[in-house]
C-alpha positions as CSV (number, residue, x, y, z in Angstrom):
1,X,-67.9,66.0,-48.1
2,X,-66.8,63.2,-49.8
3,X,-69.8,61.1,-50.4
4,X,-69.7,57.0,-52.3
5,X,-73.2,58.2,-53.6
6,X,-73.5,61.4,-54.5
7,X,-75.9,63.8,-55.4
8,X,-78.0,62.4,-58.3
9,X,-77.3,58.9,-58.5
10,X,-80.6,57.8,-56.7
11,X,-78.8,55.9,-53.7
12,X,-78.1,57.7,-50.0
13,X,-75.2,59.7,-49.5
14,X,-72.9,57.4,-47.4
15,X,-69.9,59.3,-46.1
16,X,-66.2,57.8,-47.4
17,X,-63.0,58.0,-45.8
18,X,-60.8,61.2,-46.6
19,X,-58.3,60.3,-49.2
20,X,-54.8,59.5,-48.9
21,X,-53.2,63.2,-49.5
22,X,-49.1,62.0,-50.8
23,X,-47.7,60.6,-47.6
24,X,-50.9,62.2,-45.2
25,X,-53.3,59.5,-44.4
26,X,-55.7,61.8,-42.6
27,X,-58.0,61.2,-39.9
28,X,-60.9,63.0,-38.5
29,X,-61.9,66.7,-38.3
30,X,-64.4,67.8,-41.0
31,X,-63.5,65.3,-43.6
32,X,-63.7,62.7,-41.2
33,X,-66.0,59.8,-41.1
34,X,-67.6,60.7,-37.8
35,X,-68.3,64.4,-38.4
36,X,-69.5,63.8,-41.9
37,X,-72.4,61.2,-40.1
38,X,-72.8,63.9,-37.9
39,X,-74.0,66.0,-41.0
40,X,-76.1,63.4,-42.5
41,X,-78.1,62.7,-39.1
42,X,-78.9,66.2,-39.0
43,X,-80.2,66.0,-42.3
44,X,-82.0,62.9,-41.8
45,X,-83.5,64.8,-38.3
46,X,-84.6,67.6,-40.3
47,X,-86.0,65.1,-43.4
48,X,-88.1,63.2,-40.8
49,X,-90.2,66.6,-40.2
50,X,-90.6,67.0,-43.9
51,X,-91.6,63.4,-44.2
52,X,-94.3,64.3,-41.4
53,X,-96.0,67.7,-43.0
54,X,-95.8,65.6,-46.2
55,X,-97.8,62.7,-44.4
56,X,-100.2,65.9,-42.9
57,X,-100.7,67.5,-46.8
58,X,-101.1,63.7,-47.8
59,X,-104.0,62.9,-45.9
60,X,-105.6,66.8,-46.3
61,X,-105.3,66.1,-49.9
62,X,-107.4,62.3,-50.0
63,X,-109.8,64.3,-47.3
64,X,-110.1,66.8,-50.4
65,X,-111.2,63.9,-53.0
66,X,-113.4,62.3,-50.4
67,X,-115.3,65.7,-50.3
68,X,-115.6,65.8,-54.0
69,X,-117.4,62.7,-54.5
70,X,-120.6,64.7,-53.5
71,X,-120.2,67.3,-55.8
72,X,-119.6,64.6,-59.1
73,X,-123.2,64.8,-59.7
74,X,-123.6,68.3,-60.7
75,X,-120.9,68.1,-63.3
76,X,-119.5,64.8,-64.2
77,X,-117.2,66.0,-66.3
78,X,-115.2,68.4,-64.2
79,X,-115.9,66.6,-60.5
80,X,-114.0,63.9,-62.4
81,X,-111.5,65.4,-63.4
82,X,-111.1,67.5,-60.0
83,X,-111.5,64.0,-58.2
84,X,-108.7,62.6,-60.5
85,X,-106.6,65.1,-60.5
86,X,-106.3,65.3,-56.0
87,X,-106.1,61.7,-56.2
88,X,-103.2,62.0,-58.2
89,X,-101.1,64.9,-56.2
90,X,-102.1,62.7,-53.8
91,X,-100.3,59.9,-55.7
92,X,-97.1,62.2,-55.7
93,X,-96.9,63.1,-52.3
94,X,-96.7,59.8,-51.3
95,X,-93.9,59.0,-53.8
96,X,-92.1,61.8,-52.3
97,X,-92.5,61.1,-48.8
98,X,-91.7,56.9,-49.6
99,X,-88.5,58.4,-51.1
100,X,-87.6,60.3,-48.0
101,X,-88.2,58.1,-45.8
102,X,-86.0,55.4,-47.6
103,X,-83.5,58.0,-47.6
104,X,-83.8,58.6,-44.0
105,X,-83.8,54.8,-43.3
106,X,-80.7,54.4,-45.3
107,X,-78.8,56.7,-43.6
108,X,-79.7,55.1,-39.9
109,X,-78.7,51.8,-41.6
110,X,-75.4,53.1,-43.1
111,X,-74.3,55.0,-39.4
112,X,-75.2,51.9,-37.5
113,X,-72.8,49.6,-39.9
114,X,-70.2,52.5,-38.9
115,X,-71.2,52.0,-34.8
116,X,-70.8,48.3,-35.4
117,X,-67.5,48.5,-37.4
118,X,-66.3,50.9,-34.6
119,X,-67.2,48.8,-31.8
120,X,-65.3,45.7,-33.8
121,X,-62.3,47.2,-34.4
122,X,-62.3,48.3,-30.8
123,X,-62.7,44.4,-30.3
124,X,-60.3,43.5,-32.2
125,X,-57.7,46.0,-30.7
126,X,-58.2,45.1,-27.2
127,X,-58.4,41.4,-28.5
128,X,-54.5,42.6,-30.0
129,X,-55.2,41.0,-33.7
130,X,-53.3,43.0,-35.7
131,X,-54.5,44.1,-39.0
132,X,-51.7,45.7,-41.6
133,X,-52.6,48.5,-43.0
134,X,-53.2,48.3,-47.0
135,X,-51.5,51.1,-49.4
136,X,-47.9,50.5,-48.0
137,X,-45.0,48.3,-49.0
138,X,-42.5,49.1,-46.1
139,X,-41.3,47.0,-43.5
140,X,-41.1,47.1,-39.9
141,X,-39.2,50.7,-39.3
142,X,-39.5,51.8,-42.9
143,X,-37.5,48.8,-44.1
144,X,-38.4,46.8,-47.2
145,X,-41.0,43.9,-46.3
146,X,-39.2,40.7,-45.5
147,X,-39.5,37.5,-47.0
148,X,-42.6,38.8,-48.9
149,X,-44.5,39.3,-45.9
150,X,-47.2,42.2,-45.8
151,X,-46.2,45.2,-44.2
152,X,-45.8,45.8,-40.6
153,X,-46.5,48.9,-38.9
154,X,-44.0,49.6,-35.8
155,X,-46.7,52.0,-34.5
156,X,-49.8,49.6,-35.2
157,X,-48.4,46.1,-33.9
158,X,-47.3,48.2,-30.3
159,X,-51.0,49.7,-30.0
160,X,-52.3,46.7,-30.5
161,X,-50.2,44.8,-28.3
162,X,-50.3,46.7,-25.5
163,X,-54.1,47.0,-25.8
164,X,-54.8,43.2,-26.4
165,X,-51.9,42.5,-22.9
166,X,-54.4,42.1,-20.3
167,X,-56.7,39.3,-22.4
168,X,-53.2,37.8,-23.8
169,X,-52.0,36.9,-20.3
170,X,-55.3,35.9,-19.0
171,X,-55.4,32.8,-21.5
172,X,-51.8,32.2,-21.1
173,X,-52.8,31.7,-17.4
174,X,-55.5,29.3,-18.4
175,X,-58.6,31.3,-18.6
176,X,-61.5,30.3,-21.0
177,X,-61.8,33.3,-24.1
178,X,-64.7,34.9,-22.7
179,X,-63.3,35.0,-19.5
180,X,-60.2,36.6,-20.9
181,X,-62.5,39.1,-22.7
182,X,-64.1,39.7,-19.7
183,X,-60.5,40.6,-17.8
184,X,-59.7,42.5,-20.6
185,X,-63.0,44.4,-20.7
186,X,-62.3,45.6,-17.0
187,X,-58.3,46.5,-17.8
188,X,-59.6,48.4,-20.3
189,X,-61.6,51.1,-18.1
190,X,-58.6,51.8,-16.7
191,X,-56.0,51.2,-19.4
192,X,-52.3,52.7,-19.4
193,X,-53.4,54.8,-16.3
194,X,-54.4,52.5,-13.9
195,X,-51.3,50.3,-15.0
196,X,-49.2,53.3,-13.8
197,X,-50.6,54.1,-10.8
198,X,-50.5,50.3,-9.7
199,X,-46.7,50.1,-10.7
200,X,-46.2,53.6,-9.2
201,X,-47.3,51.9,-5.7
202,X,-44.9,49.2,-6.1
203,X,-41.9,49.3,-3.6
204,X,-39.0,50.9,-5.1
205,X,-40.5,52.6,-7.9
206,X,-41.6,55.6,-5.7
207,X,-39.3,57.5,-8.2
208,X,-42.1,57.9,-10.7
209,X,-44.7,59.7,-8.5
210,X,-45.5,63.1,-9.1
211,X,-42.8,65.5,-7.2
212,X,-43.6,69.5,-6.9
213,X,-42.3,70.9,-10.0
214,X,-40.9,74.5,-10.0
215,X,-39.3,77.0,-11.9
216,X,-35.4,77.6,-11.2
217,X,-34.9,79.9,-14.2
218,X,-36.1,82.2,-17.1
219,X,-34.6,84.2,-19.9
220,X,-36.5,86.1,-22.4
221,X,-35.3,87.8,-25.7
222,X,-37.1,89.5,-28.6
223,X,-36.6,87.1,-31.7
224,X,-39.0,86.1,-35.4
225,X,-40.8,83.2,-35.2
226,X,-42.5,80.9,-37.6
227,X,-45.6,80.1,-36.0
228,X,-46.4,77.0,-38.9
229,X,-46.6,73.7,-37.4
230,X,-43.3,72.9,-38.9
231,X,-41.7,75.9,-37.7
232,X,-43.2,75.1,-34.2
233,X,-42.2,71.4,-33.9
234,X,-38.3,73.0,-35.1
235,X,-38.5,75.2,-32.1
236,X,-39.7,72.0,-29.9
237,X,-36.7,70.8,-31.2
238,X,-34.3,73.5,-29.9
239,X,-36.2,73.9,-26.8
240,X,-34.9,70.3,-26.2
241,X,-31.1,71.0,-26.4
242,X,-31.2,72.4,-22.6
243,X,-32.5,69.7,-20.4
244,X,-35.4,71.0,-18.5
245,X,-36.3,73.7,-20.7
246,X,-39.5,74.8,-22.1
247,X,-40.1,77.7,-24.3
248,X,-43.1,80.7,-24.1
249,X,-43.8,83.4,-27.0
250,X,-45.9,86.1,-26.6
251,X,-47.5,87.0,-29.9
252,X,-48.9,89.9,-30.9
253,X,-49.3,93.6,-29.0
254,X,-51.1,94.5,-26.1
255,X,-54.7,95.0,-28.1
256,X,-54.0,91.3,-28.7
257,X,-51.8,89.3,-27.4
258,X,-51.7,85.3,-27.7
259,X,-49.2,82.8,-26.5
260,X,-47.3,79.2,-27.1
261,X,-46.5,77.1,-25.1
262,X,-43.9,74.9,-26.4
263,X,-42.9,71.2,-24.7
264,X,-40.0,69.1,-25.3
265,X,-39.4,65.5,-25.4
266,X,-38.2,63.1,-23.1
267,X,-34.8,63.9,-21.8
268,X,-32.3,61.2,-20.1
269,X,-29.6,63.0,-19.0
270,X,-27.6,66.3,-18.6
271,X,-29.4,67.2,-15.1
272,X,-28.9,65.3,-11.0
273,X,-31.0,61.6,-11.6
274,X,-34.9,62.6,-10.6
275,X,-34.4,66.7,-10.9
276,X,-35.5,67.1,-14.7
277,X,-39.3,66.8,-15.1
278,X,-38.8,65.5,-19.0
279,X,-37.0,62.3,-17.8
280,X,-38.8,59.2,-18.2
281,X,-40.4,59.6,-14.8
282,X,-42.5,62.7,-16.4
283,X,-43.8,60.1,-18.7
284,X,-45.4,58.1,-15.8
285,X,-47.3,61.6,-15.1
286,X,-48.6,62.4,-18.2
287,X,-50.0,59.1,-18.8
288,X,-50.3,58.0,-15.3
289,X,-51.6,61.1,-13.4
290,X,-52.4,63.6,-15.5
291,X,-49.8,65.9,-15.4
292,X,-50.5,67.0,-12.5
293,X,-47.2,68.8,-11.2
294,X,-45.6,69.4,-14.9
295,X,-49.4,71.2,-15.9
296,X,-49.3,73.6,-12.6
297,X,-45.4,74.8,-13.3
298,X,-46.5,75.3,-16.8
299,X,-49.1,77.2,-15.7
300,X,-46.8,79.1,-13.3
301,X,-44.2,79.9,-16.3
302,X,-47.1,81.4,-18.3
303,X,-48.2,83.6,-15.8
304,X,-44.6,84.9,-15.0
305,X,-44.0,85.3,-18.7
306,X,-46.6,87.7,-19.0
307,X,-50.1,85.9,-19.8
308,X,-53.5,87.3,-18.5
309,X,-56.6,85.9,-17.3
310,X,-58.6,84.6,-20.6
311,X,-55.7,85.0,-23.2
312,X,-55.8,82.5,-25.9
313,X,-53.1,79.5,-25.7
314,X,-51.7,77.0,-28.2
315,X,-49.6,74.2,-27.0
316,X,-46.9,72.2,-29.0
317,X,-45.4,69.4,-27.7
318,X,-43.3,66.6,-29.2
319,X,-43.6,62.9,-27.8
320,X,-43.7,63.3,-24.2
321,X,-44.0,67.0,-24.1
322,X,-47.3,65.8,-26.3
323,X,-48.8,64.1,-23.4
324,X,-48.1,67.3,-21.0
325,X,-49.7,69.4,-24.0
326,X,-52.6,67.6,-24.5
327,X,-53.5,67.5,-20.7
328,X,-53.7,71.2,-20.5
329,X,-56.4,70.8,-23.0
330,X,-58.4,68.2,-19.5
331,X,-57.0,70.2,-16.8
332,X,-59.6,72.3,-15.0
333,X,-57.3,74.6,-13.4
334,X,-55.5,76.0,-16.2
335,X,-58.5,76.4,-18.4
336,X,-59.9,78.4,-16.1
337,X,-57.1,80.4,-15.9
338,X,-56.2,80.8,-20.1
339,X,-58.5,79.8,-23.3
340,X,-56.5,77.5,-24.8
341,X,-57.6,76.7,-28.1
342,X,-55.4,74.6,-30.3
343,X,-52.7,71.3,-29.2
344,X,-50.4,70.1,-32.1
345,X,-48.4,67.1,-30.9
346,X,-45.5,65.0,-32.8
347,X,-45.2,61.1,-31.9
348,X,-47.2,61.2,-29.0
349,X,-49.6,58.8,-27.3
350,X,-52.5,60.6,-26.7
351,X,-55.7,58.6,-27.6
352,X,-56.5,58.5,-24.2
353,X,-56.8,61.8,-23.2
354,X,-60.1,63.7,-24.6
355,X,-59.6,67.3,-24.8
356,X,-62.4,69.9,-23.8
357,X,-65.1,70.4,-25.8
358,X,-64.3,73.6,-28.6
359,X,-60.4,72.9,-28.0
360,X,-58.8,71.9,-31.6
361,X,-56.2,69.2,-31.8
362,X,-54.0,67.9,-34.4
363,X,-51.6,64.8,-34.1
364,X,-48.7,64.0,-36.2
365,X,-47.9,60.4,-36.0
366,X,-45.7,57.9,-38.5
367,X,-47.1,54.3,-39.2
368,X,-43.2,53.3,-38.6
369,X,-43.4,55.4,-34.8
370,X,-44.2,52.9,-32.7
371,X,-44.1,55.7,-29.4
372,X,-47.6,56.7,-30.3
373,X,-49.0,53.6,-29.8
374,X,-47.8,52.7,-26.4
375,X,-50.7,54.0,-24.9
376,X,-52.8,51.4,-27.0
377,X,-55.5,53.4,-27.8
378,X,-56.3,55.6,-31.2
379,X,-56.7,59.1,-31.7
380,X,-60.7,59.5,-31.7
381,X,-62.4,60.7,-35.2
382,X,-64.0,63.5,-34.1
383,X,-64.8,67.5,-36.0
384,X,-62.3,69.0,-34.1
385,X,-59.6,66.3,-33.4
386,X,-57.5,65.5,-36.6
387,X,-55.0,62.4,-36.7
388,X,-52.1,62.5,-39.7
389,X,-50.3,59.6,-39.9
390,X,-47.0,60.1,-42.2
391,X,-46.6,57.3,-44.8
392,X,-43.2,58.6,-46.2
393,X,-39.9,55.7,-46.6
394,X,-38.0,56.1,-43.4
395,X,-33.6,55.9,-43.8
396,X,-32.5,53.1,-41.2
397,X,-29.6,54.5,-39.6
398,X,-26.6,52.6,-37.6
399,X,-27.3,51.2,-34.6
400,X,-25.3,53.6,-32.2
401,X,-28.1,56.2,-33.9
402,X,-30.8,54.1,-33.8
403,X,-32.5,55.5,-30.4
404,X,-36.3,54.7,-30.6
405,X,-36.1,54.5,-34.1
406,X,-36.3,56.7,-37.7
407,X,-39.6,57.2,-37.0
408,X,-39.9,59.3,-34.2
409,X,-36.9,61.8,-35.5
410,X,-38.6,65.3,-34.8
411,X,-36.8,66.7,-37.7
412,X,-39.3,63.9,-39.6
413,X,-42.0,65.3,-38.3
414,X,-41.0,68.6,-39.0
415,X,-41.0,67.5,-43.4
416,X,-44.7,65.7,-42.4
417,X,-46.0,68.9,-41.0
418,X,-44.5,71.1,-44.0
419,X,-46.6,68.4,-46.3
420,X,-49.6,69.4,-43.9
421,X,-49.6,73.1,-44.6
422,X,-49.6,71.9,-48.5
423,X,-52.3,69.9,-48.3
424,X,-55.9,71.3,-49.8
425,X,-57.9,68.3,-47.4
426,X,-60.7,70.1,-45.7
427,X,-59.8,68.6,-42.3
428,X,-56.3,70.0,-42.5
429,X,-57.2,73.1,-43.8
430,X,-60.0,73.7,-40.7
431,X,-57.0,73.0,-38.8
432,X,-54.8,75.3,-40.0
433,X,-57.0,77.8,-39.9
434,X,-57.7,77.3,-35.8
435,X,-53.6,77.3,-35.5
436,X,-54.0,80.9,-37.5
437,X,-56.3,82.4,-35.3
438,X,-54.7,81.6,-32.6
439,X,-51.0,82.4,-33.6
440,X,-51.4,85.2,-36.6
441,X,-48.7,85.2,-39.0
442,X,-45.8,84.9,-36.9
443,X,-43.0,87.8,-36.9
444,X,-41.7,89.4,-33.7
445,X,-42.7,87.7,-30.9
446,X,-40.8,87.7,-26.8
447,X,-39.6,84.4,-26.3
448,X,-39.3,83.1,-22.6
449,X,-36.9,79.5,-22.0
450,X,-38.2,78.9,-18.5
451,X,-35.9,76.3,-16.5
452,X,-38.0,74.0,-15.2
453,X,-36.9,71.4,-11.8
454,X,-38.7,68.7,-10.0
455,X,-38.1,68.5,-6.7
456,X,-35.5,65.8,-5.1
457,X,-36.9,62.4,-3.9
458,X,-36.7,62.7,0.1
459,X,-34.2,60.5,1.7
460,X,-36.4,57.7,4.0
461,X,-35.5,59.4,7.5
462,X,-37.8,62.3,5.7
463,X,-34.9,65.0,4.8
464,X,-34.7,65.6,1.2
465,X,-32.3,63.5,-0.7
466,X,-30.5,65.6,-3.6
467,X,-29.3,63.4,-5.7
468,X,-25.9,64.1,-7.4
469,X,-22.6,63.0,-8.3
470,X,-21.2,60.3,-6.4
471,X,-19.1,61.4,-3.5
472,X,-15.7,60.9,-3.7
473,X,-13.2,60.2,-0.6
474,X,-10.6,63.4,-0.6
475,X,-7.7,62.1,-2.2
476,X,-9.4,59.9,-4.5
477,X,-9.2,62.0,-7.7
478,X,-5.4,61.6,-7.7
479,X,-5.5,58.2,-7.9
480,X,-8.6,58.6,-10.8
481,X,-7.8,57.7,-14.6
482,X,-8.0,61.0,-16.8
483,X,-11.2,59.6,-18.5
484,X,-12.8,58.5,-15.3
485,X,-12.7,62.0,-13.9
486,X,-14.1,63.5,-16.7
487,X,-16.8,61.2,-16.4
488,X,-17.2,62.5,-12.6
489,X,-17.7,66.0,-14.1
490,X,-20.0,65.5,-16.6
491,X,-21.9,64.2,-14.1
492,X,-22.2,67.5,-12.3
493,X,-25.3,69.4,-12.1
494,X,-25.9,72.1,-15.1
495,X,-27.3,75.3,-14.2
496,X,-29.5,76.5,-17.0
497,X,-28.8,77.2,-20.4
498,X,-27.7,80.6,-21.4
């Protein structure tokens, strides 16, 4: 534990943030803040019964003198000293218990300065005053500062933003500060959620409610796989090439067998408008509803693959597929179905979402990724939920490659999580080491792509409406451009990936 007064310097411990580790500025888990308080409560619990048998010997010892006065008279010289010398343990014991108890005092003082900065920083985030982060000299996106200006962190100034909305457009409609605080207090129960659900009920955005999702397709094959969190976060990466797709390994043999599940991104096209549950839509369920439909087929495709009753899980999901992986960790059906026991996610927004208790989690973001923030809430700081945030120079690329930015690259994340396995912090070490019992060492392991659909949106006179390409008079396609037909068939629905 990393202490700003340590052992032998007279003063209390009081914990210290974990250092910056290269580019890793780590958050939570062992080393974390929150945990380490954790520790020195105990310690001051336990102190606060010494502190009492102290007081008990304390008083048995000046009950001891008392009696001795009696006995003075029949020899001075030693009742005197006996007198003297329980007076002075006496003496001692106090000392020792004074000491304690302004240790223990100390140490209530010092957590309570942590509550209080907590609770302001959560004020100041749902207030959306944005603090930049010290240590860094990049711009906005990993570009060089401009005009001189302190740094500014693309994920920092949207999670701050978004949380501070609600109070923002309350005194641009007029209302008095507290007021707004007040409004913003009561957005904030129900934060990115409830903003979903209300815009989800809005006429003609029925598109992004939760459809049946269910399996169309699976394919298995016998391949290696690295099981590191980089090796992982590259097979998110390939699982994202086939729209729809998500990815299964069995690891291990029948004395012990363990499982991945691996989630991609968010997916815009290559699949009928509405049918891929990885299009923006899926978005709207993991933050909105909990990912409700996506969680059940995943649970589904683990079952078919193979899985039993009680087998261990680890999930891996990058940006959306993060959302989907971190609700497994909340959803009561499928952990009563599977143990799952570790979530690694890659520019995801997942403060939100609290994982059950015993259920290890560790979160790649970048401070130039502004896609984790859009649920504008942080990671908590807790033992076994640890936060990395990737501080490395970002390449701006040309616009037509821009996409949501350097930032959220997976193959990014990929280099941060190498840099992870490197690192000697305690908190990512603890982590590693859950991932490890989970996974093993990697080597032959039965991959399963499952194909994964969502159900059509129904047409309004109730029959389902599959949507498609557009229909085409016969005839038309002769009097098509080339170009304009090819565009026609790439609009055709792909079966799944071979």
């Amino acid at each position: 534990m990393a202490e700003a007064s340590p052992a032998g310097s007279g003063g209390a411990p009081r914990p210290s943030a974990p250092p910056a580790d290269g580019i890793l500025q780590i958050r939570g888990g062992v080393g974390g803040l929150r945990f380490q308080f954790e520790e020195l409560l105990a310690g001051a619990a336990a102190l606060d019964v010494v502190v009492r048998r102290l007081a008990s010997v304390e008083a048995e010892t000046e009950a001891v003198r008392r009696a001795l006065f009696s006995y003075q008279s029949d020899s001075y010289a030693s009742g005197s000293n006996a007198i003297i010398s329980a007076g002075e343990a006496g003496q001692v014991l106090g000392r020792v218990r004074a000491e304690l108890e302004r240790l223990t005092r100390e140490v209530r003082a010092s957590h309570r300065e942590y509550e209080f900065t907590e609770a302001r920083n959560a004020l100041l985030l749902g207030m959306g005053v944005y603090v930049p982060a010290e240590g860094s000299e990049a711009g906005v996106f990993g570009g060089p500062p401009l005009f001189g200006l302190p740094p500014v962190h693309a994920r920092d100034v949207v999670e701050y933003g978004i949380a501070g909305a609600p109070a923002k457009l309350a005194l641009l409609l007029g209302f008095s500060a507290p007021l707004a605080g007040g409004i913003r207090a009561v957005a904030g129960t129900g934060g990115v959620r409830r903003i979903i659900r209300e815009l989800t009920a809005a006429p003609g955005l029925e598109f992004l409610r939760p459809r049946p999702v269910r399996i169309a397709a699976r394919q298995t094959a016998v391949e290696d796989a690295d099981v590191s969190p980089a090796g992982l976060l590259l097979r998110a990466e390939a699982v994202g090439r086939a729209r729809g797709d998500i990815e299964v390994l069995q690891l291990g043999d029948g004395g012990r067998r363990a499982w991945v599940v691996i989630i991609p991104g968010t997916q815009l096209d290559g699949l009928p408008a509405g049918t891929n549950p990885f299009d923006p839509a899926g978005v709207a369920e993991g933050l909105g509803y909990g990912s409700e439909e996506t969680a059940s087929a995943i649970r589904r495709a683990l079952h078919e693959a193979g899985a039993g009753a009680g087998e261990q899980i680890a999930a891996v999901g990058y940006s959306q597929g993060g959302i989907h992986a971190m609700n497994l960790s909340q959803d009561e059906a499928f952990l009563a179905d599977y143990d799952l026991k570790f979530v690694l996610t890659a520019g995801s927004p997942v403060g939100g979402i609290e994982p059950a208790p015993g259920i290890s989690t560790l979160h790649l973001e970048h401070e130039q990724d502004w896609v984790p923030g859009t649920d504008g809430l942080r990671n908590p700081d807790t033992r076994d939920r640890v936060t990395v945030t990737l501080t490395n120079p970002l390449d701006i690329p040309a616009w037509q490659d821009f996409g949501l930015g350097p930032g959220h690259r997976l193959g990014n994340y990929a280099d941060g999580a190498e840099a992870v396995a490197a690192s000697s912090d305690p908190s990512l070490q603890a982590s590693a080491a859950a991932l490890a019992a989970v996974v093993g060492a990697g080597g032959a392991a039965t991959a399963t792509r499952v194909s994964l659909r969502r159900d059509a949106m129904p047409a309004r006179g109730g029959a389902a409406m599959a949507p498609g390409p557009r229909r085409v008079p016969a005839g038309a396609h002769a009097r098509q451009p080339e170009n304009q037909r090819q565009a026609e068939n790439q609009r055709q629905p792909q079966g799944p990936p071979a």
